[in-house]
N, C-alpha and C positions, 0 to 999 in steps of 0.2 A: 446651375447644377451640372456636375460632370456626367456624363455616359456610366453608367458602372461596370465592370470586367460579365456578368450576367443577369443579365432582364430580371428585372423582378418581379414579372408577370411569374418567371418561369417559378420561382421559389416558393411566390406566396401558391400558388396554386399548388407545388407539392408538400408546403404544408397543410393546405385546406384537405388535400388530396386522403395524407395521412392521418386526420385527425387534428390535428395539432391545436389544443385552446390555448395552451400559452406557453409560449415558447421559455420560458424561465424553467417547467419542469420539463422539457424536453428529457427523453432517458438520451445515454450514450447510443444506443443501438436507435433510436428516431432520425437523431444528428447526422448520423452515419449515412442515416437512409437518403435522409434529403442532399447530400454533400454527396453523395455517388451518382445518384438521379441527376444532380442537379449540373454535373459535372457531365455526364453523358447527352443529357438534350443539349446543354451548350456547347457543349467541343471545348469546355474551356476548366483550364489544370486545375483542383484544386488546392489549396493547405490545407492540408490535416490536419488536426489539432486537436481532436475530439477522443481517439481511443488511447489508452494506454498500453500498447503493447511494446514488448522490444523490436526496436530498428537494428539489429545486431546481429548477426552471426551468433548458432548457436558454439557454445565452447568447446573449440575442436577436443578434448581432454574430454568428456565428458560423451561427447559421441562414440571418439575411439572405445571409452569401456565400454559402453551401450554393447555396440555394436558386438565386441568380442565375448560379450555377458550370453548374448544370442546364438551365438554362434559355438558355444561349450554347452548348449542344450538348456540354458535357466528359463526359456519359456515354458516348459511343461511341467514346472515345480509351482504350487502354490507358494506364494511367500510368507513367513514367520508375520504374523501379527505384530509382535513387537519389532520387528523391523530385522533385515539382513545385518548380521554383526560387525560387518565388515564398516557398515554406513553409521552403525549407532557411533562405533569406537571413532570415526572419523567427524563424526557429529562434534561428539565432545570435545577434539582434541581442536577444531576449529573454534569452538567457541571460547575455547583457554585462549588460543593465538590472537584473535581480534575480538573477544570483547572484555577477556580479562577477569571471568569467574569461572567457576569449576564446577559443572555440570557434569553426573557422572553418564556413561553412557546408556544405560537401564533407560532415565527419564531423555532420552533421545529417540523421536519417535516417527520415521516418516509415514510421511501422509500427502496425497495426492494434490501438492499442491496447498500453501496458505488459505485456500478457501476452505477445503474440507479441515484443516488444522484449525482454525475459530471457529466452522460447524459445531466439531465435535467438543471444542474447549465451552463453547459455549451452554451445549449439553449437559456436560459435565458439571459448571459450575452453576447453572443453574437449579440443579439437583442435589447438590449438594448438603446446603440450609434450607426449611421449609420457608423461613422467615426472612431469608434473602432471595426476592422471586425476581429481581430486575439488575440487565445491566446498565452503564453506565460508558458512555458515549463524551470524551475531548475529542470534539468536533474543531475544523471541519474533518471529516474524512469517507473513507470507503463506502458509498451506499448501498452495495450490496450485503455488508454484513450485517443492517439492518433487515434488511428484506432474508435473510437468515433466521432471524429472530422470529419476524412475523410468521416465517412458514414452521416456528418450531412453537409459537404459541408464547413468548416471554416476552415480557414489559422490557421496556426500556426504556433509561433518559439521558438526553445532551445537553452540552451547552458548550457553544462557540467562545474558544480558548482566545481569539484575536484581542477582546480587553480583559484577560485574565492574564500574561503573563507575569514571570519572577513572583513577585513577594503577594503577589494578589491572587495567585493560586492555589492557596491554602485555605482560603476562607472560602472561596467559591467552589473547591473539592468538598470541603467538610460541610456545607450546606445541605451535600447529597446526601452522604455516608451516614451522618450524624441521625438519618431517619432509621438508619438499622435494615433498611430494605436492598441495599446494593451491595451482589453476589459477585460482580466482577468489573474490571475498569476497562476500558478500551482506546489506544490513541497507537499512531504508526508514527514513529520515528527513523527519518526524515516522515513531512508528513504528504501525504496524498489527497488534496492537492496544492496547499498551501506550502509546501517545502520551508515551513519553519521546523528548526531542532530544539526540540526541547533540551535544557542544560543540564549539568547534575545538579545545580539547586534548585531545580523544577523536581526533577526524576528522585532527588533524597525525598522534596515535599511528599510527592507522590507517592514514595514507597512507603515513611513515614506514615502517612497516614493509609494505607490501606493496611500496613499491621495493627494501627489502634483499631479500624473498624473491623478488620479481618476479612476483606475481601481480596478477591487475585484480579493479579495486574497481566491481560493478556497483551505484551508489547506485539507489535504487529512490524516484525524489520523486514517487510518484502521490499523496500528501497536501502538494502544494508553497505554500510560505510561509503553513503554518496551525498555526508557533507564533506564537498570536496573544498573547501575553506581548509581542511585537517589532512595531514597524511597520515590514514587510516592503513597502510598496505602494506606494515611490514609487521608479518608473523611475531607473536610474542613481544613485540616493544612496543610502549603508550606512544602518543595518546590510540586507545582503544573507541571502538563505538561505544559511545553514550547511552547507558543503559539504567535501566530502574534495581535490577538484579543486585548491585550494590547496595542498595539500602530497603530490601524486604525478602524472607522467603518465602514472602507468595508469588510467585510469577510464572509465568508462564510464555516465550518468546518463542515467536511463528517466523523461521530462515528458510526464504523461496529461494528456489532455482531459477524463477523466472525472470526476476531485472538483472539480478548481480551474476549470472553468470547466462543469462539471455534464452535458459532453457526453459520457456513458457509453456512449449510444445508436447513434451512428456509429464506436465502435471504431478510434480517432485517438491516437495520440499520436507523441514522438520520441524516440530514441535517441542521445544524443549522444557522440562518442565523440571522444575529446582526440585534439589531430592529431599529439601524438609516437604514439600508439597508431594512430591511422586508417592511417597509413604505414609503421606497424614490421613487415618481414617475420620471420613465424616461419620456423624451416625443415620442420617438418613440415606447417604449413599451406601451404606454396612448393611442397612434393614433391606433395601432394593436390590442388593446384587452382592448376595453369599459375603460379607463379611468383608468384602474388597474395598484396598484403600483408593486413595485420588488416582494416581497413575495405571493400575493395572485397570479400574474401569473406562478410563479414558480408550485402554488401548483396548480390551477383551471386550470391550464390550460396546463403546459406542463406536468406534472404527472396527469394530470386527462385523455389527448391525451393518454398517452404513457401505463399507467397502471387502470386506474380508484381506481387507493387507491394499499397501500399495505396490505398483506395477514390479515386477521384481526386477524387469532390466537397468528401467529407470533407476532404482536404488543406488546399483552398481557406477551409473554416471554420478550421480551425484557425490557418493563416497568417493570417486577419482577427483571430481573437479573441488571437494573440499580438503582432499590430499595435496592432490599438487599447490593450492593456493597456501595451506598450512607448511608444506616443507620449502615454500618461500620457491617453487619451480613455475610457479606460473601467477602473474599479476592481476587480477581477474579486475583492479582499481582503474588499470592504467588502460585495460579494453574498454570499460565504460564511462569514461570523461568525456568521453564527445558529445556524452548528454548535457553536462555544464557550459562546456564551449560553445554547444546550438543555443543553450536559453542565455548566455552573456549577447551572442548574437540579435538575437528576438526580441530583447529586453529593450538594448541599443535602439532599435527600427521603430517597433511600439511607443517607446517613449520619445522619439524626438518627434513622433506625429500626436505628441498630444493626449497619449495612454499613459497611464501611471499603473504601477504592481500596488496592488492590493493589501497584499500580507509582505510587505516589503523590507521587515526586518525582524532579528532576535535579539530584542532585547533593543540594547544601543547598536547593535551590530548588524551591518546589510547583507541580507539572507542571502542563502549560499545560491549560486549557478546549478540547475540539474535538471532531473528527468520531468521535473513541473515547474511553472509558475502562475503568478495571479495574476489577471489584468483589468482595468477598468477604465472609463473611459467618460469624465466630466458631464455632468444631464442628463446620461443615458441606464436606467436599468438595465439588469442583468439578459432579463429576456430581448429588451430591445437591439442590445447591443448584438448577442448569439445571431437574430433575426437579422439583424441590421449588415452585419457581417456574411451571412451567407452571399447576399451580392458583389459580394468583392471576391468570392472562392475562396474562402476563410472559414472553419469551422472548427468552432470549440464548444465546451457544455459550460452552463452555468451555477455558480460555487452555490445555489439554493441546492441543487441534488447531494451536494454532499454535506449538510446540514451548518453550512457557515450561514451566517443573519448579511455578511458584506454581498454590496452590490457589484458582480463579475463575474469573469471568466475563468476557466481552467484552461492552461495551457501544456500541452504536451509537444514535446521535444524528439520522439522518438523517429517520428517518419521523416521530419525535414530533409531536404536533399539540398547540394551546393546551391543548385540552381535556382532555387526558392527563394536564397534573401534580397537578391535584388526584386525578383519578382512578389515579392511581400514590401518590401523599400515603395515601389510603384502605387501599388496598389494601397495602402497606408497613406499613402500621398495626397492620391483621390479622394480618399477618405476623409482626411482631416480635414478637406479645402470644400467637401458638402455637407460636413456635418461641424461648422466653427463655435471654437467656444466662447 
């Protein structure tokens, strides 16, 4: 057995230290813990791998209006519940340019960021039907939007889409639906953290059948037009982001500032909500709040409860950096590729030591390069590997927290630096030569 890059005295003792029973549910914020720690007593670099955050520059477009938003005096104005007009109209007209439906600006709603935008969606539709009290999870994905759920009090059910694709996602969606109890679907394309795309004969399936059951589909594009296999980047010409919006008007699509234009920081994004849905009254949500249909309770009432509007400067960035990327003045595709380019990088290194991608394709087609991917690694579970790995200065979470049943890793791409792949190349080296398969 080789030496490892750091003692595994040091590790296992900061996960006894932390708690830790088993390192497969490791949260992101444990991982973090012991890979900072872990990093500090040894004097020795880690890879990151574990958070998802942007490695990017925020978009300079996007500060400049900030900034000048502040500077004309819009701090001491509360802002419009229904959102700054300026950002709705810019909502829409982005969403005509790259994904190719017509959302008017009314159901264009910001909200502090995609997290608070499936808070309150969540809300919403869960109140809706008394008789649709649960959502509905195409895993893997986000697990905090679970833990949303739990602090709002509503069922939920998943099931890991990895042997559902194409023509075998119809039966395995209506298994759920067909009980009459699910109020809304949930799946983020690209996904988080499998980076499989769902296709439009997944996304017809899917719309398809949430109009038979009648439930809304909240698409979740916080990774928006980063299947970079497509040239997604030019305003108003196909191919367009891959959407469910095509074939149902129930939907509901959550577009962050945070990955596609790296503005995580000011907690920006929009909600958009199709205007057969912004104006459909339910009758349980009519009886609970003065006669109000789907969209104005969403905005008046659960974002008006929960935040009283979002940040009003913020708004302002966002309506600029969705302007400039709409009038085709600024490429917001060609600033974030270097998320694809690190994980062809990653992919290369992992796999020639012996690591295989997980979620490794769509369909017949090998999954796209991007801000995620999956890893796994021959005899080892998930936890072992996560654990196994912290001695090499490697950290990533494993895909059990994000409700996939496959044994792995989640890989993030955002932090890597130049200098990391040969120092990853090395240590992968060691790796594969003490743990043979």
């Amino acid at each position: 057995m080789k030496e490892t890059p750091i003692k595994k005295e040091i590790v296992d003792q900061l996960v006894s230290q932390l708690g830790i029973k088993d390192f497969a549910k490791a949260t992101i914020r444990e991982v973090k813990q012991v890979a900072a720690m872990s990093e500090k007593q040894s004097g020795v670099e880690f890879i990151k791998m574990e958070m998802g955050i942007p490695g990017l520059p925020a978009a300079q477009v996007g500060v400049d209006a900030q900034i000048k938003a502040l500077n004309d005096g819009i701090a001491h104005s509360y802002p419009d519940i229904q959102g700054a007009p300026v950002l709705k109209q810019e909502a829409s007209r982005f969403v005509k340019a790259f994904i190719g439906v017509d959302i008017a600006p009314e159901g264009c709603v910001p909200v502090c960021g995609s997290m608070q935008g499936t808070f309150a969606s969540f809300l919403t539709c869960s109140q809706a039907c008394k008789e649709k009290d649960t959502v509905l999870f195409i895993d893997p994905g986000f697990p905090v939007q679970k833990m949303q759920l739990q602090v709002q009090g509503v069922k939920y059910e998943t099931f890991d889409v990895y042997d559902y694709r194409g023509e075998k996602l119809g039966a395995k969606l209506e298994s759920y639906l067909e009980k009459g109890n699910i109020c809304a679907i949930v799946y983020s394309n690209p996904n988080n953290p499998s980076w499989i795309c769902l296709n439009e004969d997944e996304l017809k399936t899917i719309g398809t059948l949430a109009t038979k059951y009648d439930a809304i589909v909240m698409e979740d594009l916080a990774y928006f037009a980063m299947d970079f296999r497509k040239d997604l980047s030019t305003p108003f010409q196909p191919p367009y982001q891959a959407t469910v919006a095509r074939y149902t008007d129930n939907y509901i699509l959550l577009i962050s500032g945070s990955k596609a234009f790296s503005y995580a920081g000011e907690r920006i994004g929009v909600t958009c909500i199709s205007d057969a849905l912004y104006s459909r009254k339910y009758e349980d949500l009519a009886a609970r709040y003065e006669g109000l249909p789907f969209g104005p309770v969403f905005s008046t009432r659960m974002l008006y409860a929960l935040s009283s509007g979002t940040s009003h400067s913020a708004q302002f960035a966002m309506a600029a950096m969705l302007k400039a990327a709409t009038d085709g003045e600024y490429d917001f595709r060609k600033e974030i590729s270097v998320y694809g380019e690190r994980a062809k990088r990653l992919k290369e290194i992992f796999c020639r030591h012996k690591f295989y991608v997980v979620y490794d394709k769509d369909l017949d087609e090998p999954i796209a390069d991007g801000f995620y991917f999956t890893i796994g690694y021959p005899g080892m579970t998930s936890g072992q590997l996560a654990h196994e790995l912290m001695y090499y200065g490697v950290s990533a979470i494993c895909l059990i927290t994000t409700g996939s049943h496959q044994e792995g890793l989640r890989v993030c791409t955002s932090f890597i630096n130049d200098n990391q792949y040969d120092m990853l190349d090395e240590r992968m080296a060691i790796f594969a030569e003490n743990n043979p398969v």
